[in-house]
VMD Tcl script that draws the C-alpha trace (Angstrom):
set ca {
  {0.36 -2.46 9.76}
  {0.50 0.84 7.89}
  {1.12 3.99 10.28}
  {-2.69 5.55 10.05}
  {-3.61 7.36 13.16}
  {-7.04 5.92 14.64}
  {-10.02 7.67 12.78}
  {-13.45 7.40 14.37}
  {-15.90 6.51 12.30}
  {-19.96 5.88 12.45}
  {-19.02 3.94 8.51}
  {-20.95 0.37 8.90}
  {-19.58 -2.21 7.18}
  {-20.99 -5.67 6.76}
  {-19.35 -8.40 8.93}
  {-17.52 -9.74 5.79}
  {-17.22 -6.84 3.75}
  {-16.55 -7.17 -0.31}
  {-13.14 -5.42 -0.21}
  {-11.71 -3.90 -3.50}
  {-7.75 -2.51 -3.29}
  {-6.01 -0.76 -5.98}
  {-2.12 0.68 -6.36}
  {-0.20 2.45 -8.65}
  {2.21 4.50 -6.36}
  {5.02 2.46 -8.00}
  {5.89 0.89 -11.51}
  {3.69 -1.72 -10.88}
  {-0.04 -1.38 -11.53}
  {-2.39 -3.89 -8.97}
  {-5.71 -4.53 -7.95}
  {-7.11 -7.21 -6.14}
  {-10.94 -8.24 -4.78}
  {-11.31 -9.71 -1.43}
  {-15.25 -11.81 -1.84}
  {-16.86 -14.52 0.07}
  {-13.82 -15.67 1.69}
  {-11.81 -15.63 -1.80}
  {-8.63 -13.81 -3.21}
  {-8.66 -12.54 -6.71}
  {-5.75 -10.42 -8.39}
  {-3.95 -9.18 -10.60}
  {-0.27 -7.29 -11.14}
  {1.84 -5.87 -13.69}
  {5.10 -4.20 -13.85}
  {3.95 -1.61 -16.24}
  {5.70 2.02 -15.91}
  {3.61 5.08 -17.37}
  {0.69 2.72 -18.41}
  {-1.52 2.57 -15.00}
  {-3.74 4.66 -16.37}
  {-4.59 2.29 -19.15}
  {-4.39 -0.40 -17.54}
  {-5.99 -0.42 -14.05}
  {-9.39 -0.07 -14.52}
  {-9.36 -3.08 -17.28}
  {-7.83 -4.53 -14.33}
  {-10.61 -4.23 -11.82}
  {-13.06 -5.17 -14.31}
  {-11.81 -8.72 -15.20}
  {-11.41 -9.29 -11.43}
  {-14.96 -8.33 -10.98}
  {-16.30 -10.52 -13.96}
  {-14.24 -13.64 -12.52}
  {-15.88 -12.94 -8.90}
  {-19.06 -12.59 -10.51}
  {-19.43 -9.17 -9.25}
  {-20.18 -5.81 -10.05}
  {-19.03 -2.46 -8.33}
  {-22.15 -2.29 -6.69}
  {-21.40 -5.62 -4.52}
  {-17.82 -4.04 -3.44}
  {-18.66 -2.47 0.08}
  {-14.64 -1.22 0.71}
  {-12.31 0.65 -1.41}
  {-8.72 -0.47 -0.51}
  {-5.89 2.25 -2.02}
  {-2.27 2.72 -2.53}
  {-1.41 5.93 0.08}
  {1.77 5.86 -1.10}
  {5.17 6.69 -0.29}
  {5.86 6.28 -3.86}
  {6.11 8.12 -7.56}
  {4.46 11.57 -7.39}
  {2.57 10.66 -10.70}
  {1.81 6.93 -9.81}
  {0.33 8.42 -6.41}
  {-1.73 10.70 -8.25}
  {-3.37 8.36 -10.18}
  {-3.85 5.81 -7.36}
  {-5.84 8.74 -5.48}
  {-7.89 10.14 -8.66}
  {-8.86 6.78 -9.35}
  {-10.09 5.87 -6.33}
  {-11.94 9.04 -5.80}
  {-13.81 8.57 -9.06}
  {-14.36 5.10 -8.33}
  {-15.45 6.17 -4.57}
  {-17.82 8.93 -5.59}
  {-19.26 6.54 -8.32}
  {-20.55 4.64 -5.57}
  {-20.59 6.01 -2.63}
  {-17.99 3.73 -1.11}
  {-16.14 4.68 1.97}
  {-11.68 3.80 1.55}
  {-9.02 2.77 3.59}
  {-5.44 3.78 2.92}
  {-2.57 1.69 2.57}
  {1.05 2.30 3.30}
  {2.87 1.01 0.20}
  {5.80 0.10 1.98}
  {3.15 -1.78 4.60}
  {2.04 -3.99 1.91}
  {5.48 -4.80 0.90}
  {6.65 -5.93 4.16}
  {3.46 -7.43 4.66}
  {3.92 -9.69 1.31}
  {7.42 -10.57 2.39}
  {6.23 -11.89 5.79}
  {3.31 -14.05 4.27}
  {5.57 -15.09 1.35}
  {8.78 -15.50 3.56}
  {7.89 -15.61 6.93}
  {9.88 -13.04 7.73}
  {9.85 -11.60 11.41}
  {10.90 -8.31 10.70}
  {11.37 -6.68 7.07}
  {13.09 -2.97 5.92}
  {10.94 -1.80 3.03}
  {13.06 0.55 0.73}
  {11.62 2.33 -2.46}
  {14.02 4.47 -4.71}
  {12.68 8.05 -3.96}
  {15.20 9.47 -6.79}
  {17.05 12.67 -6.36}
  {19.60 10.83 -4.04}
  {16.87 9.58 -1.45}
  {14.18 6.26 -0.54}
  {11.45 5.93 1.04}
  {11.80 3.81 3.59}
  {9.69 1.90 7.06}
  {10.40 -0.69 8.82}
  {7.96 -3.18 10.51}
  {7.67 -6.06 12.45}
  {5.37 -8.55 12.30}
  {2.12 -8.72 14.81}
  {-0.69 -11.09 14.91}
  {0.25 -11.81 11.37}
  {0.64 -7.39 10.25}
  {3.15 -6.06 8.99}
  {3.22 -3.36 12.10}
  {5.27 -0.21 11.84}
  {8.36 0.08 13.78}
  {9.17 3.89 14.41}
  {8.30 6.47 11.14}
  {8.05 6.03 7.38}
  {10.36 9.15 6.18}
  {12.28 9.77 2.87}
  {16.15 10.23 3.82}
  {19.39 9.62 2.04}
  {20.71 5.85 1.75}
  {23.53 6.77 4.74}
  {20.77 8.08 6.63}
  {19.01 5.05 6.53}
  {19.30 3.15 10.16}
  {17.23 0.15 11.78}
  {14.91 0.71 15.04}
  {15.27 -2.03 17.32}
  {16.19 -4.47 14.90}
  {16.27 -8.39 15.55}
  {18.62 -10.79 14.60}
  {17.17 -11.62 10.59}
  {15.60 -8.62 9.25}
  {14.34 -9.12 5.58}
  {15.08 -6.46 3.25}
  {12.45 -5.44 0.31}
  {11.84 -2.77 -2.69}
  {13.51 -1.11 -5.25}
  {15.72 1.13 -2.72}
  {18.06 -2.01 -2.04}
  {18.55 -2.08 -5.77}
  {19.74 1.38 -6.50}
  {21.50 1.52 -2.89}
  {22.84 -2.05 -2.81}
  {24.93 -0.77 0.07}
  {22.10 -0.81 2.47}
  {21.95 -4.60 2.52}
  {24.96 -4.33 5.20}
  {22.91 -2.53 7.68}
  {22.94 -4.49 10.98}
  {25.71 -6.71 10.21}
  {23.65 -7.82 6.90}
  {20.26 -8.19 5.71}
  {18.32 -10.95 4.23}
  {17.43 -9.80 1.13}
  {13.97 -10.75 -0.77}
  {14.21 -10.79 -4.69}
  {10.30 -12.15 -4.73}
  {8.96 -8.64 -3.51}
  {10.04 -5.29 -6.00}
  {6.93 -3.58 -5.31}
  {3.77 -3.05 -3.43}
  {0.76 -5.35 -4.43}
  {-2.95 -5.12 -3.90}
  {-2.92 -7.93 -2.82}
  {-1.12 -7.63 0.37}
  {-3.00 -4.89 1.26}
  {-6.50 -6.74 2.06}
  {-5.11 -8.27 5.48}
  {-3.94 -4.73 6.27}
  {-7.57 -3.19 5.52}
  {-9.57 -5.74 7.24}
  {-7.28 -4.99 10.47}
  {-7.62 -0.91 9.51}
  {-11.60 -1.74 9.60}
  {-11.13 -3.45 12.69}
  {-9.29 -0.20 13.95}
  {-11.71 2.27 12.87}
  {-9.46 3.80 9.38}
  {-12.10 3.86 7.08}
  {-13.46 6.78 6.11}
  {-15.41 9.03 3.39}
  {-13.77 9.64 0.44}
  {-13.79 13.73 1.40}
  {-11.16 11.98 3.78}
  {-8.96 10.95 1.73}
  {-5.25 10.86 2.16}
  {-2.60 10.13 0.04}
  {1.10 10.07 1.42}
  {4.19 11.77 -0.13}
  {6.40 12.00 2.29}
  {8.03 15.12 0.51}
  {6.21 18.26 2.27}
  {6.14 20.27 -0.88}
  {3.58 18.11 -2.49}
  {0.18 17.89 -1.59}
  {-3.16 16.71 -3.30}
  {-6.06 18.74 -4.76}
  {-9.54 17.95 -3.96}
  {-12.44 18.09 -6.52}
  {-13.87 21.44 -6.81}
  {-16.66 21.46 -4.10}
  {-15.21 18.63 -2.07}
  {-12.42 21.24 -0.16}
}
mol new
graphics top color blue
foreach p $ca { graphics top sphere $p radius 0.5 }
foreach p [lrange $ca 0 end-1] q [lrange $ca 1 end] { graphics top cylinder $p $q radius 0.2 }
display resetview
């Protein structure tokens, strides 16, 4: 799964916790709710409109669970890599929502959930998840799959395309996100990937496996903890005033 370093944790959650995930670290906006046993969500490909649109979002997948915010137990978020902006917004959202409640989050690695979409949707052994970082550069992780996770192979880091090398790759390696797109080029890493046109972007909904194992592994924690992921050093997020 994601690369989160093991965070103790004396957060209780119930043995089947009501898991809410969000994401807008990309141009797609997508939230999904994990309750009694069932999958709800929702996605759109909607550039400079998350904002507007994810909350409305949560709301209608609430109201077809029959739920309020006060049944979810687990906020679920977007760490990034990803758009500065669309990180941002994943993070400020969730802290609102967080301190609204007093939930305790998990994050995500967006690049996790794509590989980890690709594997359920594809079966794919092994995927190289590529976002287009801009400015010449991707994002970029590779992962292999575990006990049904998307596990991380190696780092995440943000490099140039001809930087951009596999870590003990197998035979079929799937190849996912927006980076393959804008650096076509990197499909002929290890003699040629197998490139998936279902998966453009992280989704919500791929993340709930990941944050059931992350509970499982002791990543949940308060909201004070919160941690997005930029990958570029000279960014870094802002607590609320009295939260430092």
């Amino acid at each position: 799964m994601s690369d989160m370093s093991q965070t103790p944790s004396a957060i209780q959650l119930s043995a089947n916790p009501v898991i809410l995930a969000l994401d807008t670290c990309t141009e797609a906006c997508s939230a999904a709710l994990w309750a009694n046993g069932q999958l709800y969500a929702d996605m759109a490909d909607a550039p400079r409109e998350h904002s507007q649109r994810l909350l409305p979002m949560i709301d209608a997948l609430l109201t077809d669970a029959g739920l309020t915010l006060a049944d979810v137990d687990l906020l679920a978020y977007g760490r990034g890599p990803g758009s500065f902006t669309g990180i941002r917004i994943c993070t400020s959202m969730t802290q609102g929502l967080a301190l609204a409640r007093d939930l305790p989050v998990i994050g995500i690695s967006t690049l996790a959930a794509m590989a980890q979409q690709v594997m359920q949707q594809e079966g794919a052994p092994e995927v190289l998840a590529a976002i287009d970082a801009r400015m010449g550069e991707v994002y970029m992780g590779q992962f292999k799959l575990v006990n049904g996770l998307a596990t991380l192979v190696g780092e995440e880091q943000v490099c140039p395309p001809e930087l951009v090398a596999l870590v003990d790759a197998g035979s079929q390696v799937y190849a996912c996100g927006t980076g393959f797109d804008a650096y076509p080029q990197l499909l002929e890493l290890n003699g040629g990937l197998v490139a998936s046109d279902k998966v453009k972007f992280p989704s919500a909904a791929a993340m709930i496996e990941l944050a059931k194992a992350g509970i499982a592994l002791g990543q949940v924690t308060s909201v004070d903890d919160l941690e997005p992921v930029y990958l570029r050093d000279t960014v870094a997020w802002k607590k609320l005033p009295g939260r430092e």
